[in-house]
Every structure is written in C-alpha cells, then in structure tokens.
N, C-alpha and C positions, 0 to 999 in steps of 0.2 A: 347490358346483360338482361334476359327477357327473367321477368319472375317464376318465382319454381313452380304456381298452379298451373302457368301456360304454358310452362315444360314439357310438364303430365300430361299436358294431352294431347302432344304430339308424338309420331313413332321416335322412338329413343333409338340412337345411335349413338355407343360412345367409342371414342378412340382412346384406348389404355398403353401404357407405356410404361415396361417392365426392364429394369439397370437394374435388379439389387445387387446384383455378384458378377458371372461372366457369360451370361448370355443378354445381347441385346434385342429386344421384342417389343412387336408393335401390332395392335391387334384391333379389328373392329368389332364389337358386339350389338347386335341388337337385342334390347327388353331385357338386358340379361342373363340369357339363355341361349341363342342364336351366334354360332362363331361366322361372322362374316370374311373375315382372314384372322389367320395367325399368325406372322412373320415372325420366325426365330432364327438368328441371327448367332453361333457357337462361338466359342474362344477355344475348344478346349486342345486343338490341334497346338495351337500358342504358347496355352500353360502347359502342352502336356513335357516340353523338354524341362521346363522348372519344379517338375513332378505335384504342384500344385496352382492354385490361384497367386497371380503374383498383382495386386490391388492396382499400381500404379499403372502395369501394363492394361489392364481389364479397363482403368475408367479412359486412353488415351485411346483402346477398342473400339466402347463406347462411343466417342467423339465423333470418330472415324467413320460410324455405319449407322447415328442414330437417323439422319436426315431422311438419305435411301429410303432404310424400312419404313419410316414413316409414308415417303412419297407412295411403296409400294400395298403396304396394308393397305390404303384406302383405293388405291385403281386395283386389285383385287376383290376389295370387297365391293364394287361399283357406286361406292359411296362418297359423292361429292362432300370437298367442305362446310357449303350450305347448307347439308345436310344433317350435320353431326349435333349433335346434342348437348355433348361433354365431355373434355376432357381427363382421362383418371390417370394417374400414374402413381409408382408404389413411391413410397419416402420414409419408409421403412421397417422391418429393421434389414441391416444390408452393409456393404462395402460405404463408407460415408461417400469416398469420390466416385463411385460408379450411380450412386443414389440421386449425387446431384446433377450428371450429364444426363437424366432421365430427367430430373425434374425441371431443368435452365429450359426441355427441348418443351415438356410438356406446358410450362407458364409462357412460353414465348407462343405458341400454338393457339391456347387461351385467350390470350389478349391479343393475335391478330385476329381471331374468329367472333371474338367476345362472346364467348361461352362460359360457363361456370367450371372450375377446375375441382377434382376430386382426388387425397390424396390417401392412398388405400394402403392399410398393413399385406404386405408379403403374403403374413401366415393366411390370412385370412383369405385371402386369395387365391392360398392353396387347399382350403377347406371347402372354399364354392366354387371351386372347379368342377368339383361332384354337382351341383348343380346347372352344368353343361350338358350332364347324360342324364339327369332325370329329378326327378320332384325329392325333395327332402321333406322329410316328416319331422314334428318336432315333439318332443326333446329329441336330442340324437346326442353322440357323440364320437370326437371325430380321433384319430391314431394320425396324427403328424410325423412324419419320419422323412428328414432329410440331411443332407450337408451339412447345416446349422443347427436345425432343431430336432429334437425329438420330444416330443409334448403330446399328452391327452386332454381334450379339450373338452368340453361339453358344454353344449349349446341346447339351451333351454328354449331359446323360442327365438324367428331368426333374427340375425347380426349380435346376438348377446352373446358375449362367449367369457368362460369361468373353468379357470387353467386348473385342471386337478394332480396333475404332476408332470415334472419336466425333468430334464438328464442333469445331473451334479456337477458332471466332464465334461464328457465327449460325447457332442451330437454321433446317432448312429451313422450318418453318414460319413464323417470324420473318420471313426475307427474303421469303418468298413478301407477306408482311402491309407490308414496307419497300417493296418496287416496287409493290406497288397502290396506297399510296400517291400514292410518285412520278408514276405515271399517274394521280392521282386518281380513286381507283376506292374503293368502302366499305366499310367494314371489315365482316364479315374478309376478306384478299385474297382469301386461296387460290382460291375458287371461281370468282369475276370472272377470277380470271388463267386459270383452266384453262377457262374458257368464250370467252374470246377466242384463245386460244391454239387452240381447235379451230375458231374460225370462221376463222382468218387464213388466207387463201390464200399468204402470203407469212411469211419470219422475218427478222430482223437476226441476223447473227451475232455470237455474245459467245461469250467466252474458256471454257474448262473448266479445274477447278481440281483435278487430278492429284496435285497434292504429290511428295512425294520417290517412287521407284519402290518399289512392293512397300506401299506404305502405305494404311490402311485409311479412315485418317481422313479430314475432309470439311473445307472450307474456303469458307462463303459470302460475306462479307464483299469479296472484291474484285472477282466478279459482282455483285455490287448496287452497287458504284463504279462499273465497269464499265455500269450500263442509266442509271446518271446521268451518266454522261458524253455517251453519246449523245444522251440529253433535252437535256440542255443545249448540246453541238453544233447539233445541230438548233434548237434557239429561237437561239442567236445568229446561225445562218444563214437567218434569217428562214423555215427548211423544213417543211412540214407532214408531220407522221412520225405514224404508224396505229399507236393503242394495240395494236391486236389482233396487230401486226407483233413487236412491242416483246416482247407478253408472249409470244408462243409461241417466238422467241429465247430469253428467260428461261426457259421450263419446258422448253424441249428440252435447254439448257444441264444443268440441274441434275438430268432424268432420268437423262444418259446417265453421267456422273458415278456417281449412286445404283444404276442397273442393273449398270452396268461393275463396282462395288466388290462390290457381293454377291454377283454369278455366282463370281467370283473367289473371294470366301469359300467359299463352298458348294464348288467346286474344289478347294480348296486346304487345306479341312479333313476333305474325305469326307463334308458332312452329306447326308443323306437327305431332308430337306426345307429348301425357304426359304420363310418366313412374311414376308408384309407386315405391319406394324403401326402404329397408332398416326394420330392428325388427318387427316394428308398421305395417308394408304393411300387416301380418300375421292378422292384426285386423280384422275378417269378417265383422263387421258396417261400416267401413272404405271403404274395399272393394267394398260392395255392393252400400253405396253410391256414390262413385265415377264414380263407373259401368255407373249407372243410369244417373249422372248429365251428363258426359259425350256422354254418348246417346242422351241426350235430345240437348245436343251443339253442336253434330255431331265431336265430337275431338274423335279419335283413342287414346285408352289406352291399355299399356300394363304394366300387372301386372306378377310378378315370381310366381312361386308355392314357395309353405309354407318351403319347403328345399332349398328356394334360397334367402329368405329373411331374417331369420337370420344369423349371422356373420358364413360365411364358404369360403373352400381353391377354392372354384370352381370359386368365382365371380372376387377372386385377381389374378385367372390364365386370366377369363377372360378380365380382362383389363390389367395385363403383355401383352398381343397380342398385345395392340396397341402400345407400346412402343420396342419388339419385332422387329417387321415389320418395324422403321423407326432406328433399331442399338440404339435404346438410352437406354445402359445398365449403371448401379450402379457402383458406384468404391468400392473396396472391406473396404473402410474406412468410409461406410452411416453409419449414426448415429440414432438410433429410436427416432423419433421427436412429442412427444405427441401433439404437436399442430399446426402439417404440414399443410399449405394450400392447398385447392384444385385448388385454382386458380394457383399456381406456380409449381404446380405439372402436368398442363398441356400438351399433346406431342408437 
C-alpha cells in the first residue's frame, strides 16, 4: 500500500460502497466532488409487500447485486482499477447484516487492489452530499432528516460535527412510513403523504411537539398518536374524513417543528450555512418551506437534488475525501457498527 503523501498527489479516485439499509450503491468519485457514477441499486418493490424493510431479506439483496454494481460503477465512470485511489464504504450506523455485505465486498476489493480502505459514517455522508453541488462555508449547520434519523448537526469547521439535538422516538422518516400507513397508503409513506398533502385544499390540525424551551430535540411519536386518534374518532363517528386532509395536517405539523428548530440553530450558533440532508430532504413541502423561511432570515441554504438525498455510494465517496486528504484510513479488521457516532467519527 503506497503512503498517504504519495496518495496526495495523485488524481484521487475513490470507489464508495453504500449497504446501510435497502438500497445497494456503488459509486465513483473524483477529489471529492466529481460524481463519476452512481449506481443505485432499490429493494423497495421487495419490501414494499411486507410494508417495510424486512433486514434479513435486504442483506441476501445486497449479496445478490453487490458484485454487478461494482463491475458497473467503474465501466461507467471509465475508471480502471489501476486507477483508483481508495476504497470507502459506509460501516455505519445501518442494518448490521446489510453493513456487512458492503463491507466483506469493500475489504476484499482493498486488498486485491492494495489500496487503503476508508470506512465512512452514513450520516455524514448525507451531510456532504451537499458538497456534490457546491462549496460549503464553515461553520454551517446541517437538518438531517430521514428513515432513521432526524438530527441537527453543526459543523464547525469541516469533518468536525457536534450533535445539537436529535428525535427521542421516531426518526421523521419513520412516522412519515407510520401514518401512511394508518391511511393505508404504500409503502414507503413519505411521498404518498407529501403528494396529498399538496393536493389537500383543506388540513386537520395536530399538535406540534416543542419540548422543553431552548431544546433542539424532536419528538414524533405523540403526533402519530395524535393522527390515530382522529382516524379513529372519525370511524366511531360513523364520519368520512379525506386522507389528503389528514396528511397535509401531518406534514405541516412536523415541518414547522423541523424549520422552527434549524433557523434557530443556524441563529443561535452563527453558522454561515444550513444544509438539508438526508431521505426526507426529497420532501417538496419541506423543501419549499425551508426555501422560503430562509429567505426571509437571509441564511444561505443548500439543498441536494432528489439523487443525492436518498441513501447512495456518491455521498460516502463524498465524505471518504475528507479522511482521504488527512491519511486516516481503516484497519482491515473495522467492524460494521449499527450505532457508530457521528461525533467520534469526526476527522
């Protein structure tokens, strides 16, 4: 394996490789910044009759299609083996058994190539994805919102990240996947909810969950009691009540919640930018409101396009770069760690 000064100063190429949950991704980046491919690779036709992720099926998925992508990413991105730089793959936090047909594919790769292996947090990967469309300023801070997580982050200077508050419950993506549900709608929610939500000429009002004053953290779990409750009012009152009513209640609930907490962040730490990140960023109510509040604060936001916000190998190439560029590669003995910190996973 060549040393990391002689690394530096050759054009970087890295091949990232992204299993946390149920999409399988393989992606070339250069410097980066530069998506050379992206292969993404869906389950969600699979899980969708078990109306969610079903782990054991996703990681034998995994198994099945990690090889392909790989072959594919790199005759895509015209980038021979000989040419690659580094290995990255995420190892987590994630599905343990989907983490590790990512990581078996990524260390066997490594060590035919003899290249340095890099093993990247998830989240953070969904934070510098925004670093795909454009320069970040620092301090910044970033609005995580997906599946799994919903976290505000702020990042002081880059790869340092210091978690200012995270969900109690239920990741926003989660409850978004629980009231669709409820309204019998198919998985996965999100987008069913944020498509009626824009058609509804009307909302039900539900609760917003504040928490203690000055607090950062998110709390879904008694909003989605909360849209069961009305469901179930309504059926014992024999009433006929309009999903599209229902959900856009729901998503105006939990934007103004998400908008309210990050402006505030960004205020209240001085950062120079707020970043969307992560499944949920894909939410167009979301988007547009944030758009807007932000405008009216005069805070700079930058959000990914809809191919950079859910789980793919482009965002874990892009943050391998910053670890990359300071030598701090993997030992070939990293372990996939479903509940890795972001904080310690800092460069």
């Amino acid at each position: 394996m060549k040393p990391a000064e002689e690394l530096r100063k050759q054009p970087c190429y890295i091949v990232a490789i992204e299993t946390s949950c149920d999409e399988t991704s393989v992606a070339v980046v250069e410097d980066g910044t530069k998506v050379r491919s992206n292969i993404v690779s869906s389950q969600i036709e699979t899980h969708r009759k078990f109306g969610g992720v079903v782990p054991e099926v996703a990681s034998r998925k995994h198994v099945e299609t990690i090889t392909w992508i790989i072959e594919e990413a790199l005759r895509e991105a015209r980038v021979s083996p000989a040419e690659l730089s580094a290995v990255a793959v995420t190892h987590g936090p994630g599905l343990v058994g989907s983490l590790l047909v990512g990581m078996v594919a990524a260390k066997a790769l490594a060590t035919a190539l003899e290249l340095p292996l890099i093993g990247v947090h998830h989240i953070a990967g969904h934070i510098y994805a925004n670093r795909l469309v454009g320069e970040l300023e620092y301090p910044l801070v970033a609005l995580v919102v997906s599946g799994g997580h919903t976290e505000i982050v702020h990042v002081q200077e880059e790869g340092r990240f210091r978690i200012l508050g995270l969900t109690r419950d239920d990741a926003v993506g989660e409850a978004f996947d629980k009231v669709a549900r409820a309204l019998q709608l198919p998985y996965p929610g999100g987008p069913h909810i944020d498509r009626l939500a824009h058609e509804a000429k009307e909302s039900i009002t539900l609760p917003r969950a504040w928490l203690e004053p000055g607090s950062y953290d998110f709390s879904f779990s008694g909003l989605k009691s909360a849209v069961l409750a009305v469901l179930n009012q309504a059926k014992m009152k024999g009433e006929a009540l309009d999903p599209a009513h229902v959900a856009r209640g729901f998503q105006e609930s939990v934007i103004d919640v998400l908008v309210e907490k990050a402006v505030r962040a960004v205020r209240e730490t001085g950062a120079r930018q707020l970043l969307l990140a992560g499944g949920v960023a894909a939410n167009r109510g979301l988007r547009t409101e944030l758009a807007g509040r932000c405008a009216e604060e005069g805070i700079p936001l930058v959000i990914p396009p809809f191919e950079y916000c859910t789980d793919n190998a482009a965002m874990i190439g892009a943050a391998a770069y910053l670890k990359y560029t300071r030598g701090q590669f993997s030992s070939f003995d990293m372990k996939a760690e479903p509940l890795l910190s972001l904080e310690e996973w800092s460069v």
